[in-house]
N, C-alpha and C positions, 0 to 999 in steps of 0.2 A: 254415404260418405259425408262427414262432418262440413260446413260450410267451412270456406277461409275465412280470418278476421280481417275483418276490412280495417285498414289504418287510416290517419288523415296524412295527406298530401307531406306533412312532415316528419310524421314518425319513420313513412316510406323512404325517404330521403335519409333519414339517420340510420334506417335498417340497410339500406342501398351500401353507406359509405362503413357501417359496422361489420359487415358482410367482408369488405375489403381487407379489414384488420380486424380478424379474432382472438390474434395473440396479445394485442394492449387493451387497456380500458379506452375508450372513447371518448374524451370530452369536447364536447360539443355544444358550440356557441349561440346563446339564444340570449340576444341581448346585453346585459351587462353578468352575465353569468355562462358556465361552465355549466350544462347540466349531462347528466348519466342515464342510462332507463337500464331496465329489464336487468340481466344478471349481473352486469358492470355496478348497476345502482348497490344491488342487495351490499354485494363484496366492498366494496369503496366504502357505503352507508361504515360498515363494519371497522374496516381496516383503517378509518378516519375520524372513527367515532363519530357521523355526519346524518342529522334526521333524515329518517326514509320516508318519505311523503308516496305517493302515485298520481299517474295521469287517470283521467278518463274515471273519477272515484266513480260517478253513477253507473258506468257502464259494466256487463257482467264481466269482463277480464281486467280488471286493474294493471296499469304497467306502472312498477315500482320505477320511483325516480328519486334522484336526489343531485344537488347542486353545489359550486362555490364560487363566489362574486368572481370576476375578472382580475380583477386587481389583486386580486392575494390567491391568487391559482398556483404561483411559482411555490409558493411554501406545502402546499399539498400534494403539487407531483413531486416534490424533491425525498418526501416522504415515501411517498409509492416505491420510487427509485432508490434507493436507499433499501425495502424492504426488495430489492429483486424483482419488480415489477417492471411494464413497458408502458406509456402512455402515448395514445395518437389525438393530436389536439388540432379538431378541425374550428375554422372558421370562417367566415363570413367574407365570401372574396369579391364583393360587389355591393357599391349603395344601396341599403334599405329603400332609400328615395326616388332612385332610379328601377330598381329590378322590376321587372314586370312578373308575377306572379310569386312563386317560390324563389325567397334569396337562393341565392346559390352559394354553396357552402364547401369545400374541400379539407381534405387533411393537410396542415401545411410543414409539420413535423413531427417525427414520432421520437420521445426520448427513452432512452432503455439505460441501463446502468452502465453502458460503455462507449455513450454518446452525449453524456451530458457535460455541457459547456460551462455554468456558472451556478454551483449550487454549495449547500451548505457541506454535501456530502463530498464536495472534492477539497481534498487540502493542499495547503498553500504549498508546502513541501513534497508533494508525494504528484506522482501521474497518474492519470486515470485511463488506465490500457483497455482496448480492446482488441481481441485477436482474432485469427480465425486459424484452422486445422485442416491439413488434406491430407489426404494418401496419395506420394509420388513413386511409389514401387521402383524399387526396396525399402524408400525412407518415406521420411514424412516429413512436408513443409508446415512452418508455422512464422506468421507475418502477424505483423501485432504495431498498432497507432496509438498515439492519446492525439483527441482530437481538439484538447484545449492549447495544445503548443503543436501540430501538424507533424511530425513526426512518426514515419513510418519505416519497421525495421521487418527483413525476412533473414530466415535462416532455416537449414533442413536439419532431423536427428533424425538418430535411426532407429531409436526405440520409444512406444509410448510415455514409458516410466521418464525420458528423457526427456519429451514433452511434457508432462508436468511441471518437473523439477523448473523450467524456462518461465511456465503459466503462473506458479507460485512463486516464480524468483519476481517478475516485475508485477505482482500483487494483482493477476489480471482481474477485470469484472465483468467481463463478459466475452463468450468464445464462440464462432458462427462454426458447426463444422453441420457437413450436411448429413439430409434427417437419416440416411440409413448409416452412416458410417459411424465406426468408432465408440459404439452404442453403450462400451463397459468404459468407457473413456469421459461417455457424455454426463454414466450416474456417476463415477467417481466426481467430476467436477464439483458436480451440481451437489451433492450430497456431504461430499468431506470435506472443500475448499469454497463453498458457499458462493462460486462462479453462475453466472447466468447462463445458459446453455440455448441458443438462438440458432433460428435455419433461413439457409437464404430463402427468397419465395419462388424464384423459377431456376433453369437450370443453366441460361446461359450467361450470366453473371454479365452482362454485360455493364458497362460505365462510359463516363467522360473523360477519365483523369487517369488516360492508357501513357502522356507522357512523362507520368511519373514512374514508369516501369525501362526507360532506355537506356538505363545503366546497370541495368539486370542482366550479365553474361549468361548467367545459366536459365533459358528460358523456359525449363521445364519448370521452376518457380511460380510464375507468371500463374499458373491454378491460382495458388493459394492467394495470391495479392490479390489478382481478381476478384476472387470470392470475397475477400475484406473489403474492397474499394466498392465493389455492387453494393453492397448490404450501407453500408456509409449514405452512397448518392442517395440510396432508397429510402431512407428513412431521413435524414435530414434534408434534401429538396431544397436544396439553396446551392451559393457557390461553396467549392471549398477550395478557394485558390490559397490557404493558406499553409495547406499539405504540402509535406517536403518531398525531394526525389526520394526513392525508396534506398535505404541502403542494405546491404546485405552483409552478413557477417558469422565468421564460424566458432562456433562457440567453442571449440579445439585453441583458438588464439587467445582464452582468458582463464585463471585459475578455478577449475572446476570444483563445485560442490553442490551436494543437493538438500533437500530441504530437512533432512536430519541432522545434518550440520549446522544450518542456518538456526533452526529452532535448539540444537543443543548448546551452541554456543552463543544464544541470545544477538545475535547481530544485529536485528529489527524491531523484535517483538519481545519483551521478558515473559520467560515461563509463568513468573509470579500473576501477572495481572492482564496481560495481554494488551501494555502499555509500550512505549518507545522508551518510558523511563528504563534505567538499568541496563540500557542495549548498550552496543557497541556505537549503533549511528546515532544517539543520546550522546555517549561521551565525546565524538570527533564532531561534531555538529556545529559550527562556531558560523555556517556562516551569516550572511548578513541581507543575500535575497531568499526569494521565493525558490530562482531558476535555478541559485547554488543552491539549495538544500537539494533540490530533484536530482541535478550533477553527481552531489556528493552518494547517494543513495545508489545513483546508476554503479558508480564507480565500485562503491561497496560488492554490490553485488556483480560485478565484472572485475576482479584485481585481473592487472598485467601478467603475463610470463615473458615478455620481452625485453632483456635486460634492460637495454638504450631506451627505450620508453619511461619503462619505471627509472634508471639515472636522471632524463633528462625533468621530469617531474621531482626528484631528490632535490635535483639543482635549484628548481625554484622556489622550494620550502623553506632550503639554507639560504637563498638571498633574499626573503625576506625576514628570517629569522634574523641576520646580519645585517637588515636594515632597519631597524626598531619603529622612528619617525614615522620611516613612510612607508609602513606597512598599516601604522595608525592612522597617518592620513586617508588611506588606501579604505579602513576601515568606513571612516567619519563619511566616504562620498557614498561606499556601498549602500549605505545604509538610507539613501536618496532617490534609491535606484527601483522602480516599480518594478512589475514582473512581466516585461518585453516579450514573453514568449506569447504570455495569454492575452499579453492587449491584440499583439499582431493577429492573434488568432482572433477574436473577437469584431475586430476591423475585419476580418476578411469573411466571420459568418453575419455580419450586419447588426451585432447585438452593442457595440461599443457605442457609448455613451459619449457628452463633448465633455464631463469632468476624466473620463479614463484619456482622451486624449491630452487634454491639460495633463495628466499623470506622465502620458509620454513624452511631453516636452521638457516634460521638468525631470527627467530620468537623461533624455538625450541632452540635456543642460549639463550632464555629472557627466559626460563622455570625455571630454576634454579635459578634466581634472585626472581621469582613471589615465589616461595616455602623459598624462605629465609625470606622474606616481611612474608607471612602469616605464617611462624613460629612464627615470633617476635612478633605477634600479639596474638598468639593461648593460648596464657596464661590461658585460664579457657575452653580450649579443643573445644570452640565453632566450629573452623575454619577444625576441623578432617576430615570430608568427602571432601572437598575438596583436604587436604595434602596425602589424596590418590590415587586422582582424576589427581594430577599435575604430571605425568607423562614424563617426560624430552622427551623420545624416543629417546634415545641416537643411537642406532643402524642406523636409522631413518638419524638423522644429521650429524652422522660418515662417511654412505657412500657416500651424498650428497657434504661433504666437501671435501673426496679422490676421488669423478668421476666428478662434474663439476667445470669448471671453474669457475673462481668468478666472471670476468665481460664476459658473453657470450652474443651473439647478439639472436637475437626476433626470426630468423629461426633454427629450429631444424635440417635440413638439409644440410646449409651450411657449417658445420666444423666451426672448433674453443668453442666447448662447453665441450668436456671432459677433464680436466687437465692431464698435464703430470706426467707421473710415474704413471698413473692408469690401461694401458695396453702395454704391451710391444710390442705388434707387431703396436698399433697404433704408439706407441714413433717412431717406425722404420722408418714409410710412413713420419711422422713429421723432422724428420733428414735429411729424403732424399730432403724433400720436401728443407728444410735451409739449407742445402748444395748445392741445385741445385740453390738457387738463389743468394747465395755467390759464385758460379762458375761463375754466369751472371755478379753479380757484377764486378768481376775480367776481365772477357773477356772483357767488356766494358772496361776498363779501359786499357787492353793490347792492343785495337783494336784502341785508342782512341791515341796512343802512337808511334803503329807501322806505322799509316795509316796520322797521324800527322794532323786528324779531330778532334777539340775540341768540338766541339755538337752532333759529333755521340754519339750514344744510341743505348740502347737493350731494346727495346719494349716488351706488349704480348695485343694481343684480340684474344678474342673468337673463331671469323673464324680465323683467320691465325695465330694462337698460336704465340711462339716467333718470333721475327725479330731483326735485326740489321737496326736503321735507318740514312739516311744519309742526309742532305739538297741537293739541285739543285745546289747548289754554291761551293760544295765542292764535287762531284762526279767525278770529273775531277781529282782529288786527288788521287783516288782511282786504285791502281794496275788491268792490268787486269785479271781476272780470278779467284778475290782473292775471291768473292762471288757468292752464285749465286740468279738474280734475283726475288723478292717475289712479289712483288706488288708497281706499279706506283700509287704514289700521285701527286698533283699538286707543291707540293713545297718540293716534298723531295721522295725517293728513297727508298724501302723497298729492306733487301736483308736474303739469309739465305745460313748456312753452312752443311755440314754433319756433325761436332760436336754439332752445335746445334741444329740440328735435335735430335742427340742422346738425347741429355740433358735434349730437349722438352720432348721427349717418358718418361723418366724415371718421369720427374719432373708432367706432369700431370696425368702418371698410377697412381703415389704416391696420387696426391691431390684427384682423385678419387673413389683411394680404401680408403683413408683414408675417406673421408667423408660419404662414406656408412658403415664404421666400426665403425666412429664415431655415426652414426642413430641406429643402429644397438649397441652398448651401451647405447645410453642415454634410448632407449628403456626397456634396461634390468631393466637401473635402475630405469625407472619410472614405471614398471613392481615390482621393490623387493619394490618400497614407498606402493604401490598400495595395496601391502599386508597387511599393517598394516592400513588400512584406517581405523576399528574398533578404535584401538586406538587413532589416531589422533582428531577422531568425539568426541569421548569421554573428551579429553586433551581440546579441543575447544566448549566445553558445559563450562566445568568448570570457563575458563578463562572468559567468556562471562558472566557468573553469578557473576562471582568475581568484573569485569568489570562495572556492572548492581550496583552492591553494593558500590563499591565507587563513582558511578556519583550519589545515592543517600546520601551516607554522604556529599559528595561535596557541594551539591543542601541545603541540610540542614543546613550546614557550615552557606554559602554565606546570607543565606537570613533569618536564627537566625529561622528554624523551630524548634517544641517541640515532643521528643519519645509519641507517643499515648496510652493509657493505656485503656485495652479493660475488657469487663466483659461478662462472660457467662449469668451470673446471673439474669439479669438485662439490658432491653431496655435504659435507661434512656442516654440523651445524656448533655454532660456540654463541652462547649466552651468557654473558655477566651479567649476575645480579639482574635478570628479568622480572618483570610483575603482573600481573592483571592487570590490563587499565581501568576495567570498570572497577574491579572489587576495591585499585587502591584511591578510585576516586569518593568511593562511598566510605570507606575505612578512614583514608587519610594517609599521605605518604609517610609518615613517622611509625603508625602502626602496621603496616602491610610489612612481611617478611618477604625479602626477595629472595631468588635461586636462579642458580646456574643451569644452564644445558648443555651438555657437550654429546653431541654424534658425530664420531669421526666416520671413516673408511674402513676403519676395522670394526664399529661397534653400529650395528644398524637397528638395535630392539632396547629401549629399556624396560628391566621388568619391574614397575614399582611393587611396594606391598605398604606397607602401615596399618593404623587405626583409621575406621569412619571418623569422618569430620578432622582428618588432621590437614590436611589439603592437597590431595594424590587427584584429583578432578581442578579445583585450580590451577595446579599446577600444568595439566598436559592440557587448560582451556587457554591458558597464557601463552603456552607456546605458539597454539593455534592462532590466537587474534595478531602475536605480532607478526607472524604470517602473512595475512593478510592486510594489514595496515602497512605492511613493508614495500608488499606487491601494487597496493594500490596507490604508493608513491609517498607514505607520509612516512613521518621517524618513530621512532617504536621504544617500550617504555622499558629500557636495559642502561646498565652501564656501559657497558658496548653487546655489536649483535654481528655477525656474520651469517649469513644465510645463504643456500642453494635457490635458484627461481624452482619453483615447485608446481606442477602440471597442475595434479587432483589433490583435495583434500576431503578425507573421509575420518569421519566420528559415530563413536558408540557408546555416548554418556549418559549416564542418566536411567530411571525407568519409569516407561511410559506406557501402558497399552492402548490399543484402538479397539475401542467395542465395538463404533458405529463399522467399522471395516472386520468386524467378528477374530480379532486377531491379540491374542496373551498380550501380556508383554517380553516375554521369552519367545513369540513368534517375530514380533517389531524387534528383539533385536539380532536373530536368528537372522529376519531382512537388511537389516542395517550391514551386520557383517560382512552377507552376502555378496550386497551390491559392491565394499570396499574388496574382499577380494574377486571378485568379476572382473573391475576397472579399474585397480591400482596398477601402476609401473613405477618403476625403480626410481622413478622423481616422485614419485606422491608420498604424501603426510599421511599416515595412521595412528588415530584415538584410539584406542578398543581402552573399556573402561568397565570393568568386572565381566566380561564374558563368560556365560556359563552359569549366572548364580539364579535363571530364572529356572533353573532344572533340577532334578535329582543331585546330591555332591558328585556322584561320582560321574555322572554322564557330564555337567557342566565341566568335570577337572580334566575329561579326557577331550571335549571339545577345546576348552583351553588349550591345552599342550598341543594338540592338533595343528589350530590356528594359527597358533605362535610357529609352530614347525613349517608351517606353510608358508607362513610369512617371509620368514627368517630364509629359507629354501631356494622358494621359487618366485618370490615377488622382490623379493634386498627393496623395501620401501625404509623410509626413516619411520621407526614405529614405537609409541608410547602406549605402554601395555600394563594397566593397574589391576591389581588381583587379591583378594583376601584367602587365595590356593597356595598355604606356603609352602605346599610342596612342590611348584613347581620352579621354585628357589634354585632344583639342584638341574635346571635346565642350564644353565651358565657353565656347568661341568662340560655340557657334548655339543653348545651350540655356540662355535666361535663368536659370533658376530651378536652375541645377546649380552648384557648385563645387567645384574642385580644393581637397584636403588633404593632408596626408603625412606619415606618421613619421620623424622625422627618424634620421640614419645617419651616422657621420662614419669616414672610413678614415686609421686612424694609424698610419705604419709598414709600412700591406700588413695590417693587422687592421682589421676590423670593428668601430665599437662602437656599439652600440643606445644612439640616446638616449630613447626610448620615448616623446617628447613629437610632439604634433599640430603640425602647421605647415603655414602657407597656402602655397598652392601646387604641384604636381606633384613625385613623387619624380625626381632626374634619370636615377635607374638602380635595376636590380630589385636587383643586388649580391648574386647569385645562386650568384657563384662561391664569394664572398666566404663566406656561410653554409656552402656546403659546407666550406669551409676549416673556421668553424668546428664543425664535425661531426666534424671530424678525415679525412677524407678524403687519399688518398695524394697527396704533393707533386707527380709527375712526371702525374700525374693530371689536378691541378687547374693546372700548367704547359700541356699542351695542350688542357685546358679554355679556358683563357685566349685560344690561339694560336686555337683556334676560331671564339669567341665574336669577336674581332677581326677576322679575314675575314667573319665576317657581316656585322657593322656596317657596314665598309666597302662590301659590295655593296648593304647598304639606304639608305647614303649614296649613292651611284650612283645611288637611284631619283629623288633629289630634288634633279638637280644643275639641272636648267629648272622646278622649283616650289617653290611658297611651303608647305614642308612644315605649316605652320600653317592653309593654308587647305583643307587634303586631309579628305575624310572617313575614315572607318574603314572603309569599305567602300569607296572608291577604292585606299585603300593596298594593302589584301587582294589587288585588283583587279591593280593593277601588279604586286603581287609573283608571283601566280599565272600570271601576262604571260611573268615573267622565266624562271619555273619550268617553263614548258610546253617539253616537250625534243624535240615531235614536229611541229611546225607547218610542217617544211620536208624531210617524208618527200617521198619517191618514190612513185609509184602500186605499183610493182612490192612496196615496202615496206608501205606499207598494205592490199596483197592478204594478203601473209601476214601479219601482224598480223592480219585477219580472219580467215583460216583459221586460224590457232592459237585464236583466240576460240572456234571451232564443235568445235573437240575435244572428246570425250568422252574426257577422261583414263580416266577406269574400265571403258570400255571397249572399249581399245586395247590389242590386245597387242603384246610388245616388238618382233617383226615390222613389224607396221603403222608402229608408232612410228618406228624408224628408217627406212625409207619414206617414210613422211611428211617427216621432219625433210631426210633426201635433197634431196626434191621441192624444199624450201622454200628450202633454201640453196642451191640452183640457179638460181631465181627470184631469186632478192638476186643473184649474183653476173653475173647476167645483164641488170641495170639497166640 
């Protein structure tokens, strides 16, 4: 049996606490440095691009290591984290000076990608969620925090694909579900939406912060918060009094969509680059903090289906629309206003700084300006829950004005953060401190006088505290005995006295005690903020909402949108003159062609048809966003809009496949339609947008017509239905409730021109070629393209020379043509034997002997008919 490796006394110790946490890298404190060993090192060395050195080089096992200073460790695990990674960063929880044998060393927090508090990877506008997943049979709960503003939300679905859609609506980055469960759930995450996939460590999830769950009715919840709130305590090891109650919420109370929607109609993300540019929350985006952008975002992603909610939100867009001034005003103070959610937060994980609370003084400074603004406003009492909500916290900005300094430096520890006249025995150390180095001043100057040395000086560093310095050229100058020797440089004379000895002793007791009495107050006082962090969360909801509402009257200003007028009553939808917001902000309102919608009672399906690229996908992407922008309370970009509040909305634009999920793109959108008929009801919006064209013509035209029948049937949704199947034109004959639309096209010359406008009735032709032309496509090309396309028609005119081509189904036509197309219906028996025999071949297992045998056989048999 191989001996064990003996370690020293500290590798033991790191292997003890690496043992603990296998799941993160370990860094681990050894002086002014961070160092890694053994497999942590190789991987870090790598992923950091950082020399791999080793311990112990003489001895036969080398333990690979590698390090990085203290002080710039934040930039390297922000990097880990960012790459999906966890880090557990222990250290040093006892004086070097004091310990008796081995420092003692602990992990003092581990950061994983849905714990991290202040890093490059979290942005200003977006939240940094972490969640977790259970199974509550029948359903499944899923509870989800960002831990830099304390907010923590639960809610149950009843299907996994429903959980996702939730996971990827609030961008999550990291999800705890435990290790056996949910396992096709756990690689989807990890694998498609590039989620961290985390386990709790034991089973019974226990915590501290059980009374943030007492306004949870349903306590079969309670699993899944748990499991979020254990895994929390566990890895961060501090307080987290800045977590808010839990709320709960049913995702049944906000306009539903899932992530096919979101990605097809750019809401967040553009297809193009996988930037914010060109989204929708790009164009409405006006606001002016940090916590309004987050607001705006949530909102985005949760529109209203409550009329009175979405009104009461209308109302305050139009009065500040209708208050020009002091909506600018309104603007001028936002724009003062730090981001209240994350200092609170920060205060309450001990990481805030005395400049971040200087930041919140001078934020709670704008408070009182923000409540004068939305007085001047409140004229018909709309603005009241709010004028409750603004909350100055005076106490709050009183102490922070009387304990820190106004410009204090980035460490907390150096001294110079708490202003004078805030404690008197500090002012003490602070006097002594300016008196001792107006004594220095002085002595220099007497020494400089008596000694008749013009470049003597009184020095300080670190190792040799004060000196008296003198140059090599002027030492000769010097009395003897009048100093005594400190320290030899090359070009000049260190010297010191017993007065200045004294001086030193006084002057740096002072700068030390003062600056631990200084740590030791800012303490307190970010200790008395911390108290009111209830408050502040509160203060920084409101300002955030407020903030949300003027980037949408802004947005409406600028780009002439119209208040939406919505009805209970009544499906029917009417559009004047609607637009794209994004495409007519990238266009230009002069060039963007606008179009009407009209869905009454009687008409629940349009079936568009035109040319590619005339605009049949902008057009049913417009209808969608002002949907959405309606529900979510802002005005919407039409000459007038009337709209039903609308459940679900589902879309099928675009073509996309998923390889990493082994799936066409005729499967993706196979799934797409699926889901919208599964879960549509007779309030939901339906896109479907060339259904069918990932398949065979004739399977796509009979799923089409299917679809459409289904729709039309048994779901009565309000549905836009774009098609290049002109044959299924003559569905508007037998389906009341469908009609014919079309982009209009006009050909000038043998060119193409897009007139981009809606028009009733069936396109006459796809004009097919015609785009190619314009693509630029070779002449002799698209010449017998043309020669093509004209022997077809004419044999599809052939089908319909004894029918009422109007009266034919889409599936009769299919029918005939596959009739015309069958090339074998008048073989010979002798021909349909070998046609069988060649079926029963084993190609792979035929050698070229047999084969030509075979093939013999066969054309013996035909020639023998």
């Amino acid at each position: 049996m191989p001996q064990k490796t003996k370690h020293t006394p500290m590798m033991e110790q790191y292997l003890s606490i690496k043992k603990q946490y296998p799941y993160a890298f370990l860094f681990y404190r050894l002086g002014d440095f961070y160092e890694l060993f053994f497999d942590d090192a190789v991987k870090v060395a790598r992923l950091l691009e950082l020399t791999l050195t080793s311990r112990n080089k003489n001895a036969e096992e080398q333990i690979p290591m590698c390090g990085v200073p203290h002080h710039s460790a934040k930039g390297y695990i922000d990097t880990l984290i960012e790459m999906g990674y966890k880090v557990a960063i222990c250290e040093q929880v006892e004086d070097p000076k004091q310990a008796k044998g081995m420092v003692k060393r602990e992990v003092v927090q581990v950061v994983t990608p849905g714990t991290v508090m202040q890093s490059k990877t979290v942005e200003a506008k977006e939240n940094n969620y972490i969640a977790a997943v259970a199974s509550l049979h029948p359903h499944i709960g899923l509870s989800y925090a960002d831990l830099t503003t304390g907010e923590i939300k639960v809610t149950e679905v009843e299907s996994l694909q429903e959980a996702v859609n939730e996971l990827v609506s609030i961008q999550c980055k990291e999800v705890i579900i435990e290790a056996g469960e949910f396992l096709d759930l756990q690689e989807t995450l990890a694998q498609h939406y590039n989620m961290s996939v985390s386990h709790p460590s034991s089973d019974d999830h226990q915590h501290p912060l059980s009374s943030l769950t007492e306004s949870i009715q349903d306590r079969s919840l309670i699993r899944v918060i748990d499991l979020l709130l254990a895994y929390l305590s566990e890895t961060q090891m501090r307080s987290l009094d800045h977590l808010q109650e839990v709320q709960f919420y049913e995702t049944r109370n906000f306009l539903l969509y899932g992530q096919d929607a979101r990605r097809n109609l750019e809401l967040t993300t553009s297809l193009r680059d996988g930037s914010k540019k060109g989204t929708l929350l790009w164009l409405m985006d006006e606001t002016q903090t940090a916590m309004g952008g987050r607001m705006l975002r949530s909102w985005l992603e949760k529109p209203l289906i409550r009329k009175k909610q979405i009104e009461e939100r209308l109302d305050k867009v139009e009065g500040l629309l209708n208050h020009f001034f002091e909506r600018n005003d309104l603007v001028e103070v936002l724009k003062n206003i730090y981001d209240l959610e994350r200092l609170a937060g920060r205060v309450a994980f001990g990481t805030v700084n005395a400049r971040d609370l200087i930041q919140l003084k001078q934020s709670l400074d704008q408070i009182p300006h923000v409540t004068d603004i939305i007085d001047r406003l409140n004229a018909e009492k709309i603005w009241d829950s709010y004028l409750n909500q603004l909350d100055p916290i005076n106490d709050v900005r009183d102490l922070i004005e009387q304990a820190i300094d106004e410009d204090p430096p980035i460490s907390v520890t150096d001294g110079e953060i708490i202003r004078r006249g805030y404690h008197e025995q500090l002012d003490k150390y602070k006097e002594a401190m300016t008196n001792g180095k107006r004594w220095m001043a002085e002595l220099e100057q007497q020494e400089r006088e008596a000694t008749g040395i013009k470049n003597l000086k009184i020095g300080f560093n670190k190792v040799f505290g004060y000196y008296i310095e003198v140059s090599k050229g002027n030492v000769s100058k010097l009395q003897e005995g009048r100093y005594e020797r400190k320290q030899t440089l090359t070009n000049a004379e260190r010297y010191s006295t017993p007065e200045l000895k004294e001086k030193e002793a006084l002057i740096l007791e002072a700068e030390e005690k003062s600056k631990n009495l200084e740590y030791d107050l800012f303490v307190g006082v970010r200790q008395m903020v911390k108290e009111e962090i209830d408050r502040l969360q509160k203060l920084a909801r409101a300002v955030a909402e407020i903030d949300v509402l003027q980037s949408f009257a802004a947005v409406s200003e600028e780009y002439n949108y119209v208040r939406p007028k919505f009805s209970v009553d009544s499906q029917d939808i009417h559009i004047k003159n609607g637009r794209h917001p994004v495409v007519e902000k990238v266009m230009g309102e002069q060039s963007y062609v606008p179009n009407d919608v009209d869905l009454t009672k009687e008409t629940s399906v349009l079936l568009i048809t035109g040319p590619n690229m005339s605009g049949k996908s902008t057009f049913m992407r417009q209808l969608a966003l002002s949907v959405i922008m309606a529900q979510m309370g802002c005005f919407v970009p039409a000459e007038s809009a009337s709209l039903p509040v609308f459940d679900r909305l589902f879309t099928r634009i675009g073509a996309m496949d998923d390889l990493i999920g082994g799936q066409s793109t005729f499967m993706v959108e196979m799934n797409e339609t699926n889901q919208a008929l599964q879960h549509a009801t007779e309030n939901s919006l339906l896109l479907f947008d060339e259904i069918g064209r990932g398949t065979a013509t004739y399977d796509g035209m009979a799923l089409a017509e299917a679809i459409i029948e289904y729709v039309h049937d048994k779901i009565r949704a309000k549905t836009l239905f774009s098609t290049h199947y002109h044959e299924l034109t003559v569905l508007e004959e037998r389906l009341q409730g469908l009609k014919n639309v079309h982009v209009g096209a006009v050909e000038e010359e043998g060119n193409l021109v897009f007139l981009h406008k809606m028009m009733e009735g069936p396109a006459d032709k796809s004009y097919g070629v015609q785009v190619a032309r314009l693509a630029g496509l070779p002449d002799s090309l698209l010449d017998r393209a043309g020669h093509i396309l004209s022997d077809l028609e004419q044999k599809e005119d052939h089908l319909f020379e004894d029918k009422d081509e109007q009266s034919v189904s889409v599936k009769e036509i299919s029918q005939m043509k596959q009739e015309q197309l069958n090339l074998f219906d008048d073989l010979t028996t002798n021909e349909k034997d070998v046609i069988s025999a060649l079926q029963k071949v084993n190609v792979l297992n035929t050698t070229p002997i047999e084969a030509l045998q075979l093939l013999s056989q066969l054309q013996d048999k035909i020639e023998n008919r």
